[in-house]
C-alpha positions as CSV (number, residue, x, y, z in Angstrom):
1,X,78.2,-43.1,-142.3
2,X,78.5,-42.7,-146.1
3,X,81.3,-43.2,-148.6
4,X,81.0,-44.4,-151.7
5,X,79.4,-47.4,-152.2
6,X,76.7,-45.8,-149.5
7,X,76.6,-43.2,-151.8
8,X,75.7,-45.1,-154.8
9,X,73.1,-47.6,-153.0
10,X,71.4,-43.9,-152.2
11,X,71.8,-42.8,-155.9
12,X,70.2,-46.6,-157.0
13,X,67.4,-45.9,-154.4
14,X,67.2,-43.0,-155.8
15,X,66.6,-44.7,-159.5
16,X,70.2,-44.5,-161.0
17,X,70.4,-48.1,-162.6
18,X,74.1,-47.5,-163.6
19,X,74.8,-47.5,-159.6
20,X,73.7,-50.5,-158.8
21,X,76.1,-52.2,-161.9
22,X,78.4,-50.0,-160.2
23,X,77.8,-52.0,-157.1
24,X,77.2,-55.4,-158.2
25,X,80.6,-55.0,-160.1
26,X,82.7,-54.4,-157.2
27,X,81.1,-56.5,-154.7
28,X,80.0,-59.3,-156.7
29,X,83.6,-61.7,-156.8
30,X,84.2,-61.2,-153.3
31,X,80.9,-62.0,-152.2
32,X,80.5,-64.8,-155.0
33,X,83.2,-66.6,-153.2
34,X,81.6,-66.0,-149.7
35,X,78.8,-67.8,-150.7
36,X,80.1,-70.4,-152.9
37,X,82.7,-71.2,-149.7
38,X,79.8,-71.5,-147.6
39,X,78.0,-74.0,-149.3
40,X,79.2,-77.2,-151.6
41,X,77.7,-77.2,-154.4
42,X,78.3,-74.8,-157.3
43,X,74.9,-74.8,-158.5
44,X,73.3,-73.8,-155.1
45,X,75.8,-71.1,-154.2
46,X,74.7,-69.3,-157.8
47,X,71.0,-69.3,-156.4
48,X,71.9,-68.3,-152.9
49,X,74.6,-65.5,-154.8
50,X,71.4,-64.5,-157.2
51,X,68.9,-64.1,-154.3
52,X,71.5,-61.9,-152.5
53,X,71.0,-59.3,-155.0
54,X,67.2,-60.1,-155.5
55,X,66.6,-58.8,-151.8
56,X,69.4,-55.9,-152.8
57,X,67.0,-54.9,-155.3
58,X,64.3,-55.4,-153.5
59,X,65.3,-53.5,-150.3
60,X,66.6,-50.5,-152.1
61,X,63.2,-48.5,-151.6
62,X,64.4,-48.8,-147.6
63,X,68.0,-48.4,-147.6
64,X,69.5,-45.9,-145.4
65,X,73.1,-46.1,-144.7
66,X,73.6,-46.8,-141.1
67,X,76.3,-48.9,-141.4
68,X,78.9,-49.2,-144.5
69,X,77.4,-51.1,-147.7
70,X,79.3,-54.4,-147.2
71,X,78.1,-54.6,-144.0
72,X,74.5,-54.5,-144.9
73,X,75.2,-56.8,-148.3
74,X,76.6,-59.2,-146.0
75,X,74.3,-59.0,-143.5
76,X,71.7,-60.2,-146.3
77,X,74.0,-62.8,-147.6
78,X,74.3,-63.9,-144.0
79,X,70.8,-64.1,-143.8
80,X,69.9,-65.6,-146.6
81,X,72.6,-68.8,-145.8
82,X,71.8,-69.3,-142.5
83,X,67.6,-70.0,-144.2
84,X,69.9,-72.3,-146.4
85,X,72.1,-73.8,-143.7
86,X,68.5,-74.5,-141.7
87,X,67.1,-76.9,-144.8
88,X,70.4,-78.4,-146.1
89,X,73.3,-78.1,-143.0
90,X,76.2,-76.7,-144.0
91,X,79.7,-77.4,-146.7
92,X,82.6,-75.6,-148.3
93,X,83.3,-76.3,-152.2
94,X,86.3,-78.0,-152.8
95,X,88.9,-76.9,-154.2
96,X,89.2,-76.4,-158.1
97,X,91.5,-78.7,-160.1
98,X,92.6,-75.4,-162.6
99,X,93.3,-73.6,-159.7
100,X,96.8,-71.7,-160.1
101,X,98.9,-72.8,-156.7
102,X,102.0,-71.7,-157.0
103,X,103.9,-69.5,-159.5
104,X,107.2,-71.0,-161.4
105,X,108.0,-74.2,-163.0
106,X,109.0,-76.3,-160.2
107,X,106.9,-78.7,-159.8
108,X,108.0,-79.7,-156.1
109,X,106.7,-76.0,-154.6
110,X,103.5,-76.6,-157.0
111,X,102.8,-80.1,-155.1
112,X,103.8,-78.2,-151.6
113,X,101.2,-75.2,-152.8
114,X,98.7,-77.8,-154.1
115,X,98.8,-79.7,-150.5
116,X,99.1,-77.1,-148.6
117,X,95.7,-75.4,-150.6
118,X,93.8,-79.1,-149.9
119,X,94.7,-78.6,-145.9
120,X,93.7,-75.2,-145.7
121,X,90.3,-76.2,-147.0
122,X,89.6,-79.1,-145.0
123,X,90.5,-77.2,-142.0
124,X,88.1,-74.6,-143.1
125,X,85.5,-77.0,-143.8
126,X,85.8,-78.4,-140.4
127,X,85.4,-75.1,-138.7
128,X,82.5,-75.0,-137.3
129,X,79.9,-72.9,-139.1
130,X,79.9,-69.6,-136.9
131,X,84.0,-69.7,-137.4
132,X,84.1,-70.2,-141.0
133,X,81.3,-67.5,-141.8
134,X,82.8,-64.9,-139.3
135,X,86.8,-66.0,-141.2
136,X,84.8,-65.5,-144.7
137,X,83.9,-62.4,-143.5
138,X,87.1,-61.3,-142.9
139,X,89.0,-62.4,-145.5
140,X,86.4,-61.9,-148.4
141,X,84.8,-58.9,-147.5
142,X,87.3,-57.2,-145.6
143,X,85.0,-56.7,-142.9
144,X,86.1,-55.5,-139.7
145,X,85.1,-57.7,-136.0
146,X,82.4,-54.9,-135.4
147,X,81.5,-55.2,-139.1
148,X,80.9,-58.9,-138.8
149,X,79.0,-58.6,-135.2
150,X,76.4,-56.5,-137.0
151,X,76.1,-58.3,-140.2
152,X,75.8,-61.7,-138.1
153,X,73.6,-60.3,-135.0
154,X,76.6,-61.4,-132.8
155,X,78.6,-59.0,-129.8
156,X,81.6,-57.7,-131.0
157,X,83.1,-60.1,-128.5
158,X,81.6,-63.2,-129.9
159,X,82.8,-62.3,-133.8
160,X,86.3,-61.2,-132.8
161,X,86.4,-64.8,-130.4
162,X,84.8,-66.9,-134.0
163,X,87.3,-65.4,-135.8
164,X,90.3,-65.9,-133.2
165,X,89.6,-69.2,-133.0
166,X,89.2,-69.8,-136.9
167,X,92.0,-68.3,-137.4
168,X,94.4,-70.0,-134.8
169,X,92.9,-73.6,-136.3
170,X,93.5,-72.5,-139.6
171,X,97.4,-72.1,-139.1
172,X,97.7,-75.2,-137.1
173,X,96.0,-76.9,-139.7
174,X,98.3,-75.4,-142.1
175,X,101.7,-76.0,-140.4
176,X,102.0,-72.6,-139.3
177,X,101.1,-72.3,-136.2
């Protein structure tokens, strides 16, 4: 199974430096907000994001592409939060005050997108933590139900049930559902 970010983890193993930047630039927003949307405090989620790719790097001498790249990324990111989640429990970061919510002048759909934005994270907060990592997944990475059963250790049934269910309390919590 290779395309090409497999590719280039193989070319990094292989001791092309310029692959990995490769790498860490294309994967390194999405799974930046994984992380940081996983745990509360910005500080920590920096770490957790920074230890991530310390066990990238260090792995790369046993990488072999049996699954797609984000799958085995997350699978360490997954790994590496639920040794955090066992010490400190777990949190989403609130949402930021510069965050753009709505696009326009009118300040009435900007308060609607602003409240709206503040449900939507408490209701994701409030999922419990096998939900909200298997949703993160999903909406973050992209990842498929099988892609998140093998970067979590869960049956495909379990994942595509989390992410059912995080999904359906999302949009009630919303008002969409």
């Amino acid at each position: 199974m290779e395309g090409a970010d497999e590719e280039l983890m193989l070319a990094y193993r292989d001791g092309n430096a310029g692959a990995f930047e490769t790498l860490y630039g294309r994967h390194r927003a999405r799974l930046f907000r994984f992380v940081l949307r996983s745990v509360k405090e910005r500080g920590m989620a920096e770490e957790l994001f920074q230890d991530v790719w310390m066990r990238v790097i260090e792995a790369r001498g046993r990488y072999a592409p049996k699954a797609r790249f984000t799958t085995w990324l997350y699978s360490i990111a997954h790994n590496r939060l639920i040794d955090h989640w066992r010490r400190k429990g777990l949190s989403v970061v609130s949402l930021d005050d510069d965050v753009p919510v709505a696009s326009g002048d009118n300040p009435e759909r900007q308060v609607e997108a602003r409240q709206g934005l503040e449900r939507f994270a408490k209701a994701l907060e409030a999922l419990p933590p096998a939900q909200r990592e298997a949703f993160l997944m999903h909406e973050e990475a992209g990842m498929s139900v099988p892609e998140i059963a093998q970067a979590t250790g869960a049956g495909e049934e379990a994942a595509k049930s989390r992410l059912r269910y995080a999904i359906a309390k999302l949009r009630t919590a919303v008002g969409d559902g």
